[in-house]
VEXPA-750103 format. One record per residue: residue in three letters; x, y, z of N, C-alpha, C, O in turn. Coordinates in nm, 3 decimals, always signed. Example, Ala and Ser with C-alpha at 12.3 -4.5 7.8 and 13.67 -1.06 7.14 Angstrom:
 rest  n.east n.north    n.up ca.east ca.north   ca.up  c.east c.north    c.up  o.east o.north    o.up
  ALA  +1.319  -0.569  +0.780  +1.230   -0.450  +0.780  +1.320  -0.330  +0.780  +1.424  -0.332  +0.846
  SER  +1.285  -0.225  +0.708  +1.367   -0.106  +0.714  +1.290  +0.003  +0.787  +1.341  +0.114  +0.804
END
This chain:
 rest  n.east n.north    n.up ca.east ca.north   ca.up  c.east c.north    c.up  o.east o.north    o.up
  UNK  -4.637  +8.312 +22.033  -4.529   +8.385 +21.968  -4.393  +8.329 +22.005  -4.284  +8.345 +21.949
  UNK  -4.423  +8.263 +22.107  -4.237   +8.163 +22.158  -4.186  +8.130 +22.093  -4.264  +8.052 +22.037
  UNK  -4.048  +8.123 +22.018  -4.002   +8.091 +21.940  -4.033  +8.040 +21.792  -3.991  +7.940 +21.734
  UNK  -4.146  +8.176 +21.732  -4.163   +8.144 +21.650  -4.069  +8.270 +21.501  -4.074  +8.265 +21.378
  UNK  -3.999  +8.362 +21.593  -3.939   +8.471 +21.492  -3.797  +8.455 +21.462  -3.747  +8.487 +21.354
  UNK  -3.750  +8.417 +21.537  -3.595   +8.402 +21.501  -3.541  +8.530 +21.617  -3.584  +8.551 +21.731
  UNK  -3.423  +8.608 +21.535  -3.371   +8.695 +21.607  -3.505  +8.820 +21.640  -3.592  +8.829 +21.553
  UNK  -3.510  +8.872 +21.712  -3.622   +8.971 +21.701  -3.582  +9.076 +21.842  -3.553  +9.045 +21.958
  UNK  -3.595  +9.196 +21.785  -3.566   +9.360 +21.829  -3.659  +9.394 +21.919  -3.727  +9.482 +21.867
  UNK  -3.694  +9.373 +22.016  -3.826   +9.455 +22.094  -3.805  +9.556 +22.125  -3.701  +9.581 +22.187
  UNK  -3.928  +9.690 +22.081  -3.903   +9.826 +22.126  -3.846  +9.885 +22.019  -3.818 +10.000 +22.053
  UNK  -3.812  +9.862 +21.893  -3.771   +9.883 +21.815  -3.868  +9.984 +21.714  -3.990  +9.970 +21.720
  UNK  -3.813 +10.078 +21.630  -3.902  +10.176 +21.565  -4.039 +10.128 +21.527  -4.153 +10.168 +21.550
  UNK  -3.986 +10.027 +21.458  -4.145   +9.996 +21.422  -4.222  +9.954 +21.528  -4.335 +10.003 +21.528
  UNK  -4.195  +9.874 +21.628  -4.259   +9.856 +21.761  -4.340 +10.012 +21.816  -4.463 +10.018 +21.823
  UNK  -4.281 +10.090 +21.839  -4.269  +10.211 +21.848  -4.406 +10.261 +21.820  -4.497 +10.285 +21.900
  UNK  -4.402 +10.274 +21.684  -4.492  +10.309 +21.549  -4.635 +10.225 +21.557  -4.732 +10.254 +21.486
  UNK  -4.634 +10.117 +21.653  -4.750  +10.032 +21.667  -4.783 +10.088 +21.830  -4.890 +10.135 +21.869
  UNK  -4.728 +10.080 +21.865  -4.756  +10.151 +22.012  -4.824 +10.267 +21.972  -4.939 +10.247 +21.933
  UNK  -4.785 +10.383 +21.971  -4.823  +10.461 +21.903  -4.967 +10.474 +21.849  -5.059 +10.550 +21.881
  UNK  -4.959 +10.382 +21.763  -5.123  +10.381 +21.679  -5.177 +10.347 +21.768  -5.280 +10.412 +21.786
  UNK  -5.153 +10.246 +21.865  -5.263  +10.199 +21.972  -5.238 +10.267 +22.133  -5.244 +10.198 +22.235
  UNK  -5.215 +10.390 +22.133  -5.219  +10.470 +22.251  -5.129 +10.401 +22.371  -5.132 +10.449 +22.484
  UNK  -5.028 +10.256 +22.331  -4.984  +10.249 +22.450  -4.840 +10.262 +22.461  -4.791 +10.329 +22.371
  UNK  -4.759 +10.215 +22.547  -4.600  +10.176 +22.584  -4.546 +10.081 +22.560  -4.635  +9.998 +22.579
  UNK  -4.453 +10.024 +22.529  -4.355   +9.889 +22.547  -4.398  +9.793 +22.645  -4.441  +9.682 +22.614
  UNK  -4.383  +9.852 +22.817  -4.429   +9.796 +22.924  -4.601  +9.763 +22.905  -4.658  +9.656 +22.921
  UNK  -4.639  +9.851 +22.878  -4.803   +9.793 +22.841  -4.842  +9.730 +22.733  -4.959  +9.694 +22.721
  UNK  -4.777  +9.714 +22.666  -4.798   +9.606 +22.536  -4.734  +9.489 +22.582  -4.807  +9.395 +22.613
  UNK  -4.549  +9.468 +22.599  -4.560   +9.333 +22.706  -4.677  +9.276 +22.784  -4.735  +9.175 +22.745
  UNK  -4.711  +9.338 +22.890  -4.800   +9.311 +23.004  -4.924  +9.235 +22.889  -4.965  +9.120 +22.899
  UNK  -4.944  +9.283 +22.838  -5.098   +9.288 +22.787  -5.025  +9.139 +22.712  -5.117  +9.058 +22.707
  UNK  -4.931  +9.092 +22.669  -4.855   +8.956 +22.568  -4.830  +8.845 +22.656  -4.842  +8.731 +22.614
  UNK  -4.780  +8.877 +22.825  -4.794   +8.788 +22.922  -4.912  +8.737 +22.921  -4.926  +8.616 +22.904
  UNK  -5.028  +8.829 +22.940  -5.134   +8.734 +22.986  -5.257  +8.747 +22.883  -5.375  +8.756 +22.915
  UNK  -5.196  +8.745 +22.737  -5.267   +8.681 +22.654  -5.270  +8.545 +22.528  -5.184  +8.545 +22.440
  UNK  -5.327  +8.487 +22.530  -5.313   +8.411 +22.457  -5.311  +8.401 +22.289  -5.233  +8.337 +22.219
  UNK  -5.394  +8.464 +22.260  -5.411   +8.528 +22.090  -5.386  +8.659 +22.047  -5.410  +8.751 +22.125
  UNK  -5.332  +8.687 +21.915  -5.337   +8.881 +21.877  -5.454  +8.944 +21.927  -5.448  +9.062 +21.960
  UNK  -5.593  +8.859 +21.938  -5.728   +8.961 +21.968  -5.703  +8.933 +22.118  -5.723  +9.034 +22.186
  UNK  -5.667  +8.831 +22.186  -5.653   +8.952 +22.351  -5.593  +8.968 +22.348  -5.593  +8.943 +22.469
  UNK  -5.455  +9.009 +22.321  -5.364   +9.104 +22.336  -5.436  +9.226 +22.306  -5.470  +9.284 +22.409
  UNK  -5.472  +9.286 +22.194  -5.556   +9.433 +22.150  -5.646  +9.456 +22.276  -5.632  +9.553 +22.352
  UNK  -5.762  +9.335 +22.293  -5.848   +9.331 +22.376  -5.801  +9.407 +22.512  -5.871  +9.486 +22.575
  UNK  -5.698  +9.375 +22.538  -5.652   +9.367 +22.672  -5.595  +9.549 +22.641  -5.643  +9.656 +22.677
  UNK  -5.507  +9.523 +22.581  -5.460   +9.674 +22.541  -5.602  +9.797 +22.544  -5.587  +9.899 +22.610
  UNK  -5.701  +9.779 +22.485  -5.751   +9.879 +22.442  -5.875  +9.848 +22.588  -5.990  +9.883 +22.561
  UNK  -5.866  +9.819 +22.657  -5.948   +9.838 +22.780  -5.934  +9.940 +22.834  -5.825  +9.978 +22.878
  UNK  -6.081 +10.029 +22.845  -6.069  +10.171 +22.868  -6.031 +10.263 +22.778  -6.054 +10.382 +22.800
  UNK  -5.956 +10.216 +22.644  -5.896  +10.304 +22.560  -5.983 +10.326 +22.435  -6.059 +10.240 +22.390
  UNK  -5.963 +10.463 +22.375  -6.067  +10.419 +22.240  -5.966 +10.331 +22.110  -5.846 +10.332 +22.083
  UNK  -6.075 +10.267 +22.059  -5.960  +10.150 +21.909  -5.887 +10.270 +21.826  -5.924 +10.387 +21.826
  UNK  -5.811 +10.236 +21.778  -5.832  +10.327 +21.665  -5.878 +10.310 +21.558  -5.857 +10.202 +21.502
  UNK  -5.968 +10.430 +21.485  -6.018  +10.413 +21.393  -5.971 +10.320 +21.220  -5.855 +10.285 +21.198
  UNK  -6.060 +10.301 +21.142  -6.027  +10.254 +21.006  -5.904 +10.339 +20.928  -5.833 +10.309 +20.833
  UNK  -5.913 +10.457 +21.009  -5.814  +10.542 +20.908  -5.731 +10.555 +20.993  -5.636 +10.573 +20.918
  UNK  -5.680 +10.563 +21.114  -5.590  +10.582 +21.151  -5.504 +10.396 +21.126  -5.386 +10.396 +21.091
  UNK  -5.575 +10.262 +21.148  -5.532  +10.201 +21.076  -5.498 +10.190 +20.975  -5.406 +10.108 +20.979
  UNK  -5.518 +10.231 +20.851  -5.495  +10.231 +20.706  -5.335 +10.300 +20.666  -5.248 +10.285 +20.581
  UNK  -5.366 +10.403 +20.812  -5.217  +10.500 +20.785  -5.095 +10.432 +20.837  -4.982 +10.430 +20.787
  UNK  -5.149 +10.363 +20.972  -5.022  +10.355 +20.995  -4.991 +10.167 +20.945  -4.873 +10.136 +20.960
  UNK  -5.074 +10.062 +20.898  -5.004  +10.018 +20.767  -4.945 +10.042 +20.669  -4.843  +9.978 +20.642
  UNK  -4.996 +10.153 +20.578  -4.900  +10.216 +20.506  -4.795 +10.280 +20.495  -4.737 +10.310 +20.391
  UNK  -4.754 +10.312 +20.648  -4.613  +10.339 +20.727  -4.506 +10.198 +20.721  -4.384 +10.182 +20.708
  UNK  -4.628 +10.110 +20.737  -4.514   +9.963 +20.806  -4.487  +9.944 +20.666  -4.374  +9.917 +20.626
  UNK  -4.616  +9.963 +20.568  -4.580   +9.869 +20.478  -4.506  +9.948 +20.344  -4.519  +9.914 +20.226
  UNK  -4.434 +10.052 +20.390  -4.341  +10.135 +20.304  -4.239 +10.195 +20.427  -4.224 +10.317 +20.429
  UNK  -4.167 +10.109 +20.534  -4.067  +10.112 +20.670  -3.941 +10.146 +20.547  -3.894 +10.061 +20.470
  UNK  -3.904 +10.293 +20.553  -3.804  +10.297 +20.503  -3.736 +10.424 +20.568  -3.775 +10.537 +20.597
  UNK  -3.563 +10.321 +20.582  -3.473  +10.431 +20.652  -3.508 +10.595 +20.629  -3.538 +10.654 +20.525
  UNK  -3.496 +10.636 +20.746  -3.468  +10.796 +20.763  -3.333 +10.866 +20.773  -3.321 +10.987 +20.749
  UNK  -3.232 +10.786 +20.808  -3.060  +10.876 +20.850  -2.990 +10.805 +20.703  -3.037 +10.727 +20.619
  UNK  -2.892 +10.856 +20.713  -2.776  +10.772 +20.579  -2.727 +10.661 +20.686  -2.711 +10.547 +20.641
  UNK  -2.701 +10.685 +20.831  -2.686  +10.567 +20.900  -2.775 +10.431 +20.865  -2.722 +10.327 +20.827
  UNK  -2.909 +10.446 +20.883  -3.006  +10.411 +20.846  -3.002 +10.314 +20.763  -3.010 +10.194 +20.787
  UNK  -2.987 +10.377 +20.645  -2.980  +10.359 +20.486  -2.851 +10.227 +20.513  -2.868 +10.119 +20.457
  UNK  -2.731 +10.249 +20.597  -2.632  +10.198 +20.551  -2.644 +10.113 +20.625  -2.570 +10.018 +20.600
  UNK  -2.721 +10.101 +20.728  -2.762   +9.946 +20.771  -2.886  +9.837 +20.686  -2.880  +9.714 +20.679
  UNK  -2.970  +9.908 +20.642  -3.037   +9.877 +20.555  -2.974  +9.813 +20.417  -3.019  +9.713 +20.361
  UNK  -2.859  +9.893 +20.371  -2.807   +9.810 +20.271  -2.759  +9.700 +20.305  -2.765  +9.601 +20.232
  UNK  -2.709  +9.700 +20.413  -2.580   +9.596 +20.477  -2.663  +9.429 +20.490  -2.620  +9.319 +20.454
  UNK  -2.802  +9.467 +20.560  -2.906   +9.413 +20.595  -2.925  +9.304 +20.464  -2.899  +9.186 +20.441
  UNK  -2.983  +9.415 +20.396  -3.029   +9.344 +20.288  -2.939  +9.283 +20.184  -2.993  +9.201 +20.110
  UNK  -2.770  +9.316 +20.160  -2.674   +9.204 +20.069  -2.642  +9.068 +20.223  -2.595  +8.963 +20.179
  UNK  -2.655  +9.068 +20.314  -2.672   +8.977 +20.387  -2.775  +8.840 +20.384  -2.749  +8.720 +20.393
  UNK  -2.899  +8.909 +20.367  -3.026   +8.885 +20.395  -3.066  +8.790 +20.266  -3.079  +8.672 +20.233
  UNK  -3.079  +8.967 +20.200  -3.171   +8.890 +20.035  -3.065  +8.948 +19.930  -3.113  +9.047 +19.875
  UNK  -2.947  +8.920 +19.888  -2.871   +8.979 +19.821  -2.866  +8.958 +19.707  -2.798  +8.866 +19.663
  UNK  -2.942  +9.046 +19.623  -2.945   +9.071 +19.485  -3.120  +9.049 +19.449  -3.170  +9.034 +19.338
  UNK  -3.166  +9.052 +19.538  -3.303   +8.996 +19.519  -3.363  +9.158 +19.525  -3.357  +9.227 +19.626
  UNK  -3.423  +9.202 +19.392  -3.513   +9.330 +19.375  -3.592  +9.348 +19.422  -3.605  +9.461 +19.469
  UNK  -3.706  +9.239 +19.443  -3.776   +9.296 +19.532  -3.819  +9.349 +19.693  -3.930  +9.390 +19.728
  UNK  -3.714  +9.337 +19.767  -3.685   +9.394 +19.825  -3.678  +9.527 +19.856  -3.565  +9.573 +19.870
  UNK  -3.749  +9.583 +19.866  -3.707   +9.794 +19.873  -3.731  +9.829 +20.004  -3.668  +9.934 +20.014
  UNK  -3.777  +9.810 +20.100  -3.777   +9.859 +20.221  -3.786  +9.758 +20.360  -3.807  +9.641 +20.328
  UNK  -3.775  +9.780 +20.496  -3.758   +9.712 +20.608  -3.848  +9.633 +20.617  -3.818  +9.532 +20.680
  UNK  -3.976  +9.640 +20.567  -4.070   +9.527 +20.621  -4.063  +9.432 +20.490  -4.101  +9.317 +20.509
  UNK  -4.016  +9.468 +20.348  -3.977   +9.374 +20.266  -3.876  +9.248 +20.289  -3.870  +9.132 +20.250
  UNK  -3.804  +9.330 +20.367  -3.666   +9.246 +20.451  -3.677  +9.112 +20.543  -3.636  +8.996 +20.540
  UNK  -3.778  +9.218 +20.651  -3.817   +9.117 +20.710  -3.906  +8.995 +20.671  -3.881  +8.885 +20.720
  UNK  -4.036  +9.017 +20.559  -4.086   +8.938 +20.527  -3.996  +8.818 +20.454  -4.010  +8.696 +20.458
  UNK  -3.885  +8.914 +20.378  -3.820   +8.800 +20.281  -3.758  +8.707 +20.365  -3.732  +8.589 +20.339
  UNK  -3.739  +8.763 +20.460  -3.621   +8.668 +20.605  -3.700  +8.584 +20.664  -3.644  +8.506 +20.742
  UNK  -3.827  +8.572 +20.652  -3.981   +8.498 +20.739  -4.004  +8.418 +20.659  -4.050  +8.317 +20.711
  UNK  -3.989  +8.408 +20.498  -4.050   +8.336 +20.455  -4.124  +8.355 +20.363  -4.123  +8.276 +20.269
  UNK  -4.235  +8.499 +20.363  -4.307   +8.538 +20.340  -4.341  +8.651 +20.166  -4.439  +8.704 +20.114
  UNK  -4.188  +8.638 +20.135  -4.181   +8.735 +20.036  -4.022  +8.650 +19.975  -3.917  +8.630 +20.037
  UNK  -4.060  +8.617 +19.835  -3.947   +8.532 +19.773  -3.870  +8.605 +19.679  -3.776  +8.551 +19.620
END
């Protein structure tokens, strides 16, 4: 993952929101990124002792990431700001993980 994101937020809502689904903390998700080498030990490592979470509790909270949209008018008004910066004028764009993908590469 070394320098492969650019600017990047750790601990951040959506960070949060993945913690969360997987029963752990910030500090225990680091820990578990030190001393792994791939996304499957990282989880691996994470979910030792812990139960996975299920198909549906996955399903939900993708459909969280993959519709990440502001909650405050603060929110909103960084989100706009974000996005005439970012991807400006580009429609498809509608929410935070659209943003980010479009900023990755990943969404044109």
């Amino acid at each position: 993952m070394e320098n492969a994101l650019g600017e990047y937020i750790y601990d951040c809502n959506m960070d949060k929101q993945l913690f969360t689904t997987l029963g752990v903390d910030a500090d225990q998700f680091l820990a578990a990124v030190h001393v792994s080498s791939t996304d499957m030990d990282v989880l691996d490592c994470l979910m030792e002792g812990r139960k996975r979470p299920s198909k549906d509790e996955l399903q939900k909270h993708n459909e969280r990431i993959d519709n990440w949209l502001p909650t405050t008018p603060e929110g909103w008004d960084r989100f706009k700001a974000d996005k005439a910066k970012i991807a400006p004028g580009n429609n498809k764009v509608k929410n935070r993980t659209d943003l980010i993908d479009f900023e990755e590469g990943r969404l044109s």
